[in-house]
C-alpha positions in Angstrom: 23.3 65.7 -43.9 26.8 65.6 -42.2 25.6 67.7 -39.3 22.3 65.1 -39.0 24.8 61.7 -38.6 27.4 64.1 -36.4 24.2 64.7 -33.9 22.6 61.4 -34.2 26.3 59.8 -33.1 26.4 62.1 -30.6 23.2 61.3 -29.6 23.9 57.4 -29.5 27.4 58.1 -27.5 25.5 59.5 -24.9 23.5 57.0 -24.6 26.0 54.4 -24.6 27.9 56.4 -21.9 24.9 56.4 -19.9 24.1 52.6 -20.2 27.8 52.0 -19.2 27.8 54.1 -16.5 24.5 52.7 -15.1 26.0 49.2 -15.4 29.3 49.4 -13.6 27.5 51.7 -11.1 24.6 48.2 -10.5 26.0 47.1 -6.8 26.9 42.9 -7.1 23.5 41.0 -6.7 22.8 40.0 -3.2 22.8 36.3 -2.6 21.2 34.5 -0.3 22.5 31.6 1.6 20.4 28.7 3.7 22.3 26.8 6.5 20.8 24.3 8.0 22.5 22.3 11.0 21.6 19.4 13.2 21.7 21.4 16.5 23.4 23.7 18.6 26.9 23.3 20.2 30.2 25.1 20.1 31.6 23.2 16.7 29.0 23.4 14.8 28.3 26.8 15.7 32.1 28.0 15.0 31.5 26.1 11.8 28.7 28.5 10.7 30.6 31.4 11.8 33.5 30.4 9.8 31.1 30.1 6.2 30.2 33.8 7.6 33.5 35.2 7.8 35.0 33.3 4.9 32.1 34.8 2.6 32.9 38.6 4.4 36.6 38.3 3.8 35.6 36.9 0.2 33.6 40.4 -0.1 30.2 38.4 -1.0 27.0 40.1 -0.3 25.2 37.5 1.6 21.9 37.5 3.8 21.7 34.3 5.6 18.6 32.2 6.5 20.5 30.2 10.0 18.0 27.2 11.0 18.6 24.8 13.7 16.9 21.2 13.7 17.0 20.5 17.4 18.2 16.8 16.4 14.8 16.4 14.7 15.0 14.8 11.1 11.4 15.9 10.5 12.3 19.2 11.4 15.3 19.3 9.1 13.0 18.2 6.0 10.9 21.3 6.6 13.9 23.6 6.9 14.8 21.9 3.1 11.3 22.8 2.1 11.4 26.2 3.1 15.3 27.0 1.3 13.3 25.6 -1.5 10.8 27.4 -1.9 12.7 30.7 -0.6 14.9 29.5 -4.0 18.4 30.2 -1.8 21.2 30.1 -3.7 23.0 28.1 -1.9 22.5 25.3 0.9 25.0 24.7 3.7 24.3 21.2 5.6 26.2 21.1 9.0 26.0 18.1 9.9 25.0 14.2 8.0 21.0 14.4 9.1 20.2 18.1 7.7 22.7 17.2 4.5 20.7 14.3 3.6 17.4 15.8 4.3 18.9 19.0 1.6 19.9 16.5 -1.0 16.8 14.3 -0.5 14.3 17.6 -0.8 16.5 20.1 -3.1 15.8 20.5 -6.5 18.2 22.9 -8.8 19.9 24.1 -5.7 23.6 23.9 -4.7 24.1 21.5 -1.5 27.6 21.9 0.3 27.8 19.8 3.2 29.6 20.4 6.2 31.1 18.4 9.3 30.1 15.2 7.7 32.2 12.0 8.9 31.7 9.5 5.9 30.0 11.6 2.9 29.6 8.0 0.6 28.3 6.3 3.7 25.6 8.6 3.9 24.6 8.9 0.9 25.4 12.3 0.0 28.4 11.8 -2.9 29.1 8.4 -4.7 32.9 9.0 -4.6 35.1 11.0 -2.4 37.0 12.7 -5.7 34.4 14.5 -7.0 31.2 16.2 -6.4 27.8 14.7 -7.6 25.2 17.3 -9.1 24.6 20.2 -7.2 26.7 18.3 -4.0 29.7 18.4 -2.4 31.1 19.6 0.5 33.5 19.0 3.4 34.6 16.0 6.0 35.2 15.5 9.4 36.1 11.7 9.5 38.3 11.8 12.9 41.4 9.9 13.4 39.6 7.6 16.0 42.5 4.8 16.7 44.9 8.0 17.2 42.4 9.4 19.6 42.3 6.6 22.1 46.1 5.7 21.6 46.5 9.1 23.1 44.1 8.1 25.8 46.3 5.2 27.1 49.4 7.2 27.5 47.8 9.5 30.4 45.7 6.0 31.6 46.1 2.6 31.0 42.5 0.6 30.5 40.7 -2.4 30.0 37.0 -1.1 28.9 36.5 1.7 27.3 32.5 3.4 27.2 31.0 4.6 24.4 27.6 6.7 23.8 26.5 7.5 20.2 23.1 7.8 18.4 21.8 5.3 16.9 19.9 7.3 14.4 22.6 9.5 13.1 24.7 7.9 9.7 27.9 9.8 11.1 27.6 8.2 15.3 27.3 4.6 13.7 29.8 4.7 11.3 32.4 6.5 14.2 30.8 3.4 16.5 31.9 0.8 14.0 35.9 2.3 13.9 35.7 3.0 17.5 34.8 -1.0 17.9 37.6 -2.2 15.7 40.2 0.6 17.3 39.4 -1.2 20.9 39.4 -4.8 19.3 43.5 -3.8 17.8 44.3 -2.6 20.9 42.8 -5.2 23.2 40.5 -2.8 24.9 36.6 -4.0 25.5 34.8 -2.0 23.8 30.9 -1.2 26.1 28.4 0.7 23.6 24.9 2.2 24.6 23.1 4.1 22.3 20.2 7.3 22.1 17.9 8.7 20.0 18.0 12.4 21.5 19.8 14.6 23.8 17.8 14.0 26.7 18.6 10.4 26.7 22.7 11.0 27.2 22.8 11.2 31.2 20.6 8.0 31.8 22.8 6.4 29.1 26.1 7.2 30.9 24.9 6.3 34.0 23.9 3.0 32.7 27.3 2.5 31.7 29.7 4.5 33.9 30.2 1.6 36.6 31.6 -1.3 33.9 34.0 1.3 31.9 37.5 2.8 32.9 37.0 5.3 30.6 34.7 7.4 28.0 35.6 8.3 24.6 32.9 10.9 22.1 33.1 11.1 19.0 31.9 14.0 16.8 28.3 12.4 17.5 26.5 15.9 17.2 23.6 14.6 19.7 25.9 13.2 22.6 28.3 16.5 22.2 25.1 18.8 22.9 25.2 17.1 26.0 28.6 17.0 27.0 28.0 18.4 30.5 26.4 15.8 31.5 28.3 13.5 30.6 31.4 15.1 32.1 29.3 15.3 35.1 28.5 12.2 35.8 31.6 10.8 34.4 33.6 13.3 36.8 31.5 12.1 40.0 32.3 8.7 38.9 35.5 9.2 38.9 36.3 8.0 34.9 38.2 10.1 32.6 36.4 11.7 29.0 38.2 11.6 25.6 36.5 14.0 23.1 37.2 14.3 19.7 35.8 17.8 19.8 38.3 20.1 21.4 35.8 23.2 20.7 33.4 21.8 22.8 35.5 20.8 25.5 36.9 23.9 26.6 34.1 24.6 28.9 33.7 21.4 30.8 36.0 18.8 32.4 37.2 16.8 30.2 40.5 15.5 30.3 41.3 15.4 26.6 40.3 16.4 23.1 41.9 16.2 20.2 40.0 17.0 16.8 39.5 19.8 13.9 39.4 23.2 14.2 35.7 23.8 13.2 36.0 27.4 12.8 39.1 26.9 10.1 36.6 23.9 8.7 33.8 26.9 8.4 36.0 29.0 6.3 37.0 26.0 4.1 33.3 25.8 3.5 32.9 29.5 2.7 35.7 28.8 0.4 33.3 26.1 -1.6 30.6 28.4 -1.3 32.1 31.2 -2.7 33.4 28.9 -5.7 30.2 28.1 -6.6 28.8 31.5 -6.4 31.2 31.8 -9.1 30.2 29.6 -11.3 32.1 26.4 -10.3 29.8 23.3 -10.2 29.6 21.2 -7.1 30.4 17.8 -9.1 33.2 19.5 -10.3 34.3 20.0 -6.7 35.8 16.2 -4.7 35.2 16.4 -0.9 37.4 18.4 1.2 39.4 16.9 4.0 41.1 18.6 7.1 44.6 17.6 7.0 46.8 20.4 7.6 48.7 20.4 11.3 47.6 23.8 11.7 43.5 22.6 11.2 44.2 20.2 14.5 43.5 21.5 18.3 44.6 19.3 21.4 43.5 20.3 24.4 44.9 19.0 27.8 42.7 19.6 31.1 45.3 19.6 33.9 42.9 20.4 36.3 40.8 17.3 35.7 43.9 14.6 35.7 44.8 16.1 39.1 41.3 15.5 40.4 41.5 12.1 38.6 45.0 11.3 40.3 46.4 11.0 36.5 49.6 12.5 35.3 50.4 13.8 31.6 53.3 13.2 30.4 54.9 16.4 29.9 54.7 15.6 25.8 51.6 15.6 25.8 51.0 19.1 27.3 53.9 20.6 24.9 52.3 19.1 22.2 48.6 21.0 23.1 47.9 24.2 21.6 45.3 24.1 24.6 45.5 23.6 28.2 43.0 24.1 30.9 45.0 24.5 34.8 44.0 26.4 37.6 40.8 27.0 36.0 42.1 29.1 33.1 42.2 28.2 29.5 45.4 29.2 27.7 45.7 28.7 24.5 49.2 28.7 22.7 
C-alpha cells in the first residue's frame, strides 16, 4: 500500500514539474498595438517611433498595425473600425482627428492619445487629472504667447499671418490663443483658414502681402505643408515662426521653438506599457511636456541673413539647434 501512494506521488510530482516547467517556459503573449495618426510629417512620425522604442526598451512583444489618415476624418473612422474588429489591444491616436474618431468608434478597447493640444476641448477626457474609461493620453498645448514674444526679439512687427484648419479641434483652439497673444501685445492678428493640405500655398499667398510675419502652430495639416509655406513666405521676403522645431529642420524657417516629439513618443509608450499592465486609462490624468530637456529651439542663421535680420546672440546660445552655412548642428 505504502509503495502504491510512494508511486502515485511520484507520479503527481512529475506531473507538477512538468506543468511548471511548461509554464515558465510559455514566451509573454504578443500584443498587438493600433496607431492611428492624422498624416504624415516629421513630428508626428518621431512620435510613433518614440511609442516603438519606448515599448522595445520596455521589452514588450508588440506587432504594430501603423495607419495614416491623409487628413481624412472619414478615413480615420475606417481605420477605428478596423482596430476594432482586429480587437488590438491598444489604440494610439496621434493627433485630435484620429483620437476622436478611436474614442467615438472603440468599444472595450484602450484609447491613448497623442500630440493633442486641448484634450477637454475635444472631447476626448472631461478633466485634465484623470483619465475617462478606456482614455487618456498625452498633450501638446504649446506655449503660443512665448512663441511670438521670441519672434519680436529677432523682428519687430505690426501683423502677424496665420494659417490653420478650420476643421481640425486642435488649429482652432491654437487660432483662438494665437488671437488673444497678438491682441496683449498689440500685434494684428490676419487669419485664413483650409480644409486640406493642398489648400496651404494659395492660402499664404493670399495673405503674404498684408503680414510682416508668419507664425504655425502644431496645426498637423498646414505643417505637412511647410515647404510651401516657407517657400512662398521666403520669396516674399517674411520671416516663419514654427512651433514645430522637428519639422523645421529641413526648410527655411527662421525659428521654431516646440516639444521634442520623439521624447513625447516615448512618454506615450510609457502609458502604453502601463496599461498593458493592468493600469486603467481613467486611472491615468493627461500627461504634459514640461521638462527643459522635452523643449528644442531651433535658430536658422542662414535665413535671418537672407532676411537682413540679426539674432541676438541669446538667442542662438539658448538653441539646442542651429541651421548656418547650410548645416544643422545640434548641441
Amino acid at each position: 500500500m505504502k509503495k502504491r501512494i510512494s508511486l502515485l506521488a511520484a507520479f503527481f510530482m512529475v506531473v507538477l514539474v512538468a506543468v511548471s516547467t511548461a509554464f515558465a517556459a510559455e514566451p509573454p503573449k504578443k500584443v498587438l498595438i493600433g496607431v492611428s495618426k492624422i498624416v504624415s510629417h516629421p513630428a508626428l512620425d518621431a512620435v510613433v517611433k518614440g511609442l516603438q522604442d519606448e515599448l522595445a526598451a520596455a521589452r514588450v512583444d508588440a506587432s504594430y498595425d501603423l495607419q495614416n489618415a491623409n487628413g481624412d476624418i472619414n478615413t480615420a473612422a475606417s481605420i477605428a473600425n478596423k482596430f476594432q474588429s482586429e480587437k488590438v489591444n491598444v489604440a494610439v491616436g496621434v493627433a485630435t482627428p484620429t483620437s476622436q474618431s478611436l474614442v467615438k468608434n472603440l468599444k472595450g478597447i484602450p484609447v491613448v492619445f497623442t500630440a493633442v493640444t486641448d484634450p477637454v476641448k475635444a472631447g476626448l477626457v472631461a478633466s485634465l487629472k484623470k483619465g475617462d474609461k478606456n482614455v487618456t493620453g498625452v498633450s501638446d498645448m504649446t506655449p503660443v504667447k512665448q512663441q511670438i514674444e521670441l519672434l519680436l526679439r529677432i523682428k519687430k512687427i505690426k501683423r502677424l499671418g496665420h494659417i490653420y484648419t478650420s476643421s481640425e479641434e486642435n488649429a482652432v483652439v491654437l487660432a483662438g490663443i494665437v488671437k488673444q497673444a497678438c491682441k496683449e501685445l498689440n500685434i494684428q492678428f490676419v487669419e485664413t483658414t483650409v480644409s486640406k493640405s493642398s489648400e496651404v500655398k494659395q492660402a499664404v499667398q493670399a495673405i503674404i502681402r498684408r503680414v510682416d510675419a508668419l507664425y504655425v502652430s502644431t496645426d498637423n495639416t498646414v505643417v505637412s505643408a511647410l515647404s510651401a509655406v516657407s517657400d512662398v513666405a521666403m520669396k516674399a521676403k517674411v520671416p516663419v515662426m514654427s512651433a514645430d522645431p522637428s519639422s523645421a529642420e529641413a526648410y527655411p524657417v527662421l525659428a521654431a521653438w516646440g516639444f521634442d516629439y520623439y521624447k513625447m513618443g516615448r512618454v506615450t509608450g510609457k502609458l502604453v506599457n502601463d496599461i498593458l499592465k493592468g493600469k486603467k486609462p481613467e486611472q491615468i490624468p493627461t500627461q504634459f511636456m514640461t521638462k527643459t530637456s522635452d523643449i528644442d529651439l531651433l535658430i536658422n542663421l542662414d535665413v535671418a541673413k537672407k532676411l537682413g535680420l540679426t539674432v541676438p546672440k541669446d538667442l542662438v546660445k539658448t538653441a539646442n539647434k542651429v541651421v548656418e552655412n547650410g548645416k544643422l548642428v545640434k548641441k
